[in-house]
C-alpha positions as CSV (number, residue, x, y, z in Angstrom):
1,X,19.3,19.8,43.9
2,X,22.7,21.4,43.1
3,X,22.8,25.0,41.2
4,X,24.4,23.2,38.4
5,X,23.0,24.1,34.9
6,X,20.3,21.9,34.4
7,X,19.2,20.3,30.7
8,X,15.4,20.4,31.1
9,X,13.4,18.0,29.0
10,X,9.2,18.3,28.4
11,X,6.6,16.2,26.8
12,X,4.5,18.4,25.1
13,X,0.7,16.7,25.2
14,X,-0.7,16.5,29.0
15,X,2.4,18.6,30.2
16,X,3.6,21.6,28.2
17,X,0.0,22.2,26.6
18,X,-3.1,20.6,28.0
19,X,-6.6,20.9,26.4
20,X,-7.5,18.2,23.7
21,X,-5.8,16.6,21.0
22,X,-7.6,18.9,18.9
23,X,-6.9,21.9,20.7
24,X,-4.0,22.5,22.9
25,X,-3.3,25.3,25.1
26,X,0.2,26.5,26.5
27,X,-0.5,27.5,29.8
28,X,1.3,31.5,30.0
29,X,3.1,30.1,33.1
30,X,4.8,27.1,31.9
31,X,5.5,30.2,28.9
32,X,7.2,32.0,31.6
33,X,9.2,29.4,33.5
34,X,10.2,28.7,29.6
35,X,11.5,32.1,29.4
36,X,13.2,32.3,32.9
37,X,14.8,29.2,32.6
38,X,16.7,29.9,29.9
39,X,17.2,33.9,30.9
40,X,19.5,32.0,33.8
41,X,21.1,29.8,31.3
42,X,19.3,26.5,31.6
43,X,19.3,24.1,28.5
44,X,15.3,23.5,27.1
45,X,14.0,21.3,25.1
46,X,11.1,18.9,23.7
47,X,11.4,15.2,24.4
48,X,7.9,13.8,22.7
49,X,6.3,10.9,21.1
50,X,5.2,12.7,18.0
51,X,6.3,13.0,15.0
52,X,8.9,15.7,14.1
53,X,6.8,17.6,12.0
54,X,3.8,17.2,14.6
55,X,6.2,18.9,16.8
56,X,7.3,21.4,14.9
57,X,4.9,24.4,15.6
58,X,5.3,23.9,19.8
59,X,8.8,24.1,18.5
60,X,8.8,27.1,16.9
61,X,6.2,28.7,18.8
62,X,7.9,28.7,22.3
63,X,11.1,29.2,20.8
64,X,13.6,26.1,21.3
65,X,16.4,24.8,19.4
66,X,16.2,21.3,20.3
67,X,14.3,18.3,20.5
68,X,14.1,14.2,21.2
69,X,10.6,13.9,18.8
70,X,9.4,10.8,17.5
71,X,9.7,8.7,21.1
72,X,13.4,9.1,20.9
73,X,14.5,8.2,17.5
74,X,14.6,11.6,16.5
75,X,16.7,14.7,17.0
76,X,16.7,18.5,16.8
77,X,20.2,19.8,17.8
78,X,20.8,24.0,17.5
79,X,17.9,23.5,15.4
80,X,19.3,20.8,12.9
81,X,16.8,18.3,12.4
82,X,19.1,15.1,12.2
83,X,16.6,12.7,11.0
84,X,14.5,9.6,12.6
85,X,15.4,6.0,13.1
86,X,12.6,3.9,11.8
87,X,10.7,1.1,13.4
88,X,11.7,-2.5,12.6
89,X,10.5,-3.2,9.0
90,X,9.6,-6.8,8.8
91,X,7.8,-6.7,12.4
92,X,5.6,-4.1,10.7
93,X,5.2,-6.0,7.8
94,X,4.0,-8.6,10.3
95,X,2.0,-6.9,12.6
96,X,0.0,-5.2,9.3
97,X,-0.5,-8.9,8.3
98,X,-2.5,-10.0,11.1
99,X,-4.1,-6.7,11.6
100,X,-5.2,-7.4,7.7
101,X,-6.3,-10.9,8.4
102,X,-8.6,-10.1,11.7
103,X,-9.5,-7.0,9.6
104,X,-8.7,-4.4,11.8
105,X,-8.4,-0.8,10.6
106,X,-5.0,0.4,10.8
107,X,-2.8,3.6,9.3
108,X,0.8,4.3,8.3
109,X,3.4,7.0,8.8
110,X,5.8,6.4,6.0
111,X,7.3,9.4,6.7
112,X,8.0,12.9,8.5
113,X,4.6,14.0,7.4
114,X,1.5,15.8,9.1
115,X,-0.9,13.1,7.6
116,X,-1.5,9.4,8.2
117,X,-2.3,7.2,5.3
118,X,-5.2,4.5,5.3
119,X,-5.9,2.0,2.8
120,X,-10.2,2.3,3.1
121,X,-12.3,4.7,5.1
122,X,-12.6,2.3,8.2
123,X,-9.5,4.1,10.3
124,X,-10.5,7.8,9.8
125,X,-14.4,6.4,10.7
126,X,-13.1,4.6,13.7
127,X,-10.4,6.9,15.4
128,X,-12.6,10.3,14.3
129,X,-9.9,13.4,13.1
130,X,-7.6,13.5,16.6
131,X,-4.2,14.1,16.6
132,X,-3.5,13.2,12.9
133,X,-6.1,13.7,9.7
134,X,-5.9,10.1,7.8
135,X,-6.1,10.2,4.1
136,X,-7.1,7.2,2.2
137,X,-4.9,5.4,-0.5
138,X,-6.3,2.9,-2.2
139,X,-3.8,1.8,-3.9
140,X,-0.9,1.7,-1.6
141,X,1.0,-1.3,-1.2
142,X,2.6,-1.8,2.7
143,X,4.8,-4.7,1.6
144,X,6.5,-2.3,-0.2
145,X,6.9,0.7,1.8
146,X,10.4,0.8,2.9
147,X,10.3,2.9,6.1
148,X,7.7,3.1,9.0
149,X,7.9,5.6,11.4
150,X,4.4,4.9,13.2
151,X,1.7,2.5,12.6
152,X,-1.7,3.0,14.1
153,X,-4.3,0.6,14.9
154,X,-8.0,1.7,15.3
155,X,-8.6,-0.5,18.4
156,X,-9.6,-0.6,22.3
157,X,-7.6,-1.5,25.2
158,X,-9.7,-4.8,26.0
159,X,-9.0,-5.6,22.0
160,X,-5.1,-5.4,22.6
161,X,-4.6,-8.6,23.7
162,X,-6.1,-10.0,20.8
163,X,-3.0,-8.5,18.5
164,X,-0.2,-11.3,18.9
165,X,1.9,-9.2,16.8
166,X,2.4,-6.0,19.0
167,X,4.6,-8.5,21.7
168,X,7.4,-8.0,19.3
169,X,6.9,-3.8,18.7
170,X,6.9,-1.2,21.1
171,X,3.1,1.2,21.1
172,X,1.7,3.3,23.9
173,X,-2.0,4.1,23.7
174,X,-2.6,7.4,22.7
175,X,-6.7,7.6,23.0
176,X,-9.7,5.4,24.0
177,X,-9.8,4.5,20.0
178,X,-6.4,4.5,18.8
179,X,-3.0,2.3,19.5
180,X,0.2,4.3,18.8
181,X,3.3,1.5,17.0
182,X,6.1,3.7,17.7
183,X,9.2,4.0,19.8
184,X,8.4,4.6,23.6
185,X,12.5,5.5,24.5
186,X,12.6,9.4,25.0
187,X,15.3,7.9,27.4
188,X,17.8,6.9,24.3
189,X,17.0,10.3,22.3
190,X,18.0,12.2,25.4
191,X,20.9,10.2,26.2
192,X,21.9,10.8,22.8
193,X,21.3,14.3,22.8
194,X,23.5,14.6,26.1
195,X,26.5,12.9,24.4
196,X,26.2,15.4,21.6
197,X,26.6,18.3,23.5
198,X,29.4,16.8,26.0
199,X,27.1,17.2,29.4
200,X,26.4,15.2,32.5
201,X,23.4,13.0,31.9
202,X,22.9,13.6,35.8
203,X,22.1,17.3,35.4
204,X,18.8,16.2,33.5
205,X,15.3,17.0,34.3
206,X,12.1,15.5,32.7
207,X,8.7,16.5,32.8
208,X,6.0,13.9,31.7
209,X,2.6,12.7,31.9
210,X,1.9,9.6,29.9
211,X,2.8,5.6,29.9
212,X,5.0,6.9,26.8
213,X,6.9,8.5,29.3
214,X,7.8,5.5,31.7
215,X,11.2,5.0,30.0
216,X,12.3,8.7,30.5
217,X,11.9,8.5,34.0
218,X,15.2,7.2,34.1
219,X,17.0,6.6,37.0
220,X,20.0,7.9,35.4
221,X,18.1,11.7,35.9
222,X,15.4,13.6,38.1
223,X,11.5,13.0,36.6
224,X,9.1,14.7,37.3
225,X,5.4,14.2,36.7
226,X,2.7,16.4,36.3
227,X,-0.3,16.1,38.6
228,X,-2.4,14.7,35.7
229,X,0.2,11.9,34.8
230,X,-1.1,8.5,34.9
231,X,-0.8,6.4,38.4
232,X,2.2,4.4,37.1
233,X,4.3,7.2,35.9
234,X,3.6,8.8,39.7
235,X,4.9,6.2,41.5
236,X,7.9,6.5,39.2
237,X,8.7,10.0,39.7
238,X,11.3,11.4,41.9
239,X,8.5,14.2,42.4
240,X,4.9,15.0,41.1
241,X,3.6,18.5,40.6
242,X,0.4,20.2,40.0
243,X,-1.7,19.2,36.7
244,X,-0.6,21.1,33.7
245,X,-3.4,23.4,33.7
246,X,-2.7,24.5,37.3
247,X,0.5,25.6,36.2
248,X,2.6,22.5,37.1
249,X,6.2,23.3,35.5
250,X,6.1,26.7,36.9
251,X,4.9,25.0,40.3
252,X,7.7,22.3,40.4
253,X,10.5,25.0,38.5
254,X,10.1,27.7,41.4
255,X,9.8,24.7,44.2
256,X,13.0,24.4,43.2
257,X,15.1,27.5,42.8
258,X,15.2,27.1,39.1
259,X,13.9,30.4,38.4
């Protein structure tokens, strides 16, 4: 690749910190090739499916100023948190119906909160306390919430199918338990991003791991995947590294003269 400055782009879970959802651990190389990266004035930032406040301390922690969160419908610019686009409203309001009818537990994100809201027990018992703690209102009302930003189903992958509704939404699974409604288009939040800061979309570089992660392995840019990405996501690559806890950005940063 050229010795152009380069606008580096990382998914955080599975490929800037790897452990569990409950705990996550930055390994101190991918720290490093952070620091050296920028030290030769390379752009950094966070392109991830979570929520911008589920973002924020990997945010502040390793020190960047920007950020695609919330699958792409969010943005951190020179740390200027511009907002989120939110899902489709009535396809929600849908989906929550038949979820409601084959009684399937399910959570909202009505906002750019650290807690998912549930209207019984059933969620929290199903999903256990990963990623997100639920907390249970009884009274609420999802006809008339007026903005989603993720819904979550407490189901399996062979239950899936069985969800008519979720043809019409985009979701990424997210554990063996839970079914992530959210947007899957890091590709459109870093495009986006690009256009803000008036720089070639063909000096990107992603690094990913997960089916969230398909679109931003856009043809448009280099992609690279971590060695524990998922088969699909591989194949998609224009290169894989070593697994996130075998120090895979450093690995794929140094293969190629970035630092």
């Amino acid at each position: 690749m050229d010795g152009a400055r380069k606008y580096f782009f990382f998914d955080i879970d599975g490929t800037l910190a790897g452990g569990t959802y409950e705990h996550r651990v930055i390994p101190e190389s991918a720290r490093e090739a952070l620091r050296l990266l920028r030290e030769r004035g390379h752009f950094t930032a966070i392109a991830t499916g979570r929520a911008h406040a589920m973002a924020q301390s990997f945010f502040d922690e390793l020190g960047f100023r920007n950020m695609v969160c919330d699958g792409g419908n969010g943005l951190v610019v020179d740390g200027e948190f511009l907002g989120v686009d939110p899902l489709d409203r009535d396809a929600c309001i849908k989906l929550i119906d038949e979820l409601e009818r084959k009684r399937i537990p399910w959570a909202v994100s009505p906002d750019d909160g650290v807690v998912r809201h549930a209207p019984d027990e059933r969620f929290a018992a199903a999903v256990g306390g990963t990623y997100m703690r639920a907390v249970v209102d009884a009274d609420m009302d999802y006809r008339r919430i007026e903005r989603f930003l993720k819904v979550y189903i407490a189901c399996r992958v062979e239950d899936e199918a069985g969800i008519a509704e979720l043809a019409h939404i985009p979701h990424a699974r997210q554990t063996a338990t839970c079914l992530f409604v959210e947007p899957i288009d890091k590709a459109h939040g870093i495009a986006e991003m690009m256009d803000r800061l008036r720089a070639p979309v063909s000096q990107v570089v992603v690094f990913g791991d997960g089916e969230n992660d398909m679109m931003m392995f856009d043809e448009r840019w280099f992609s690279i995947a971590m060695g524990n990405a998922v088969p699909q996501l591989k194949a998609r690559a224009d290169y894989v590294t070593s697994d996130v806890e075998h120090d895979g950005i450093w690995n794929a940063c140094r293969h190629f003269g970035w630092i």
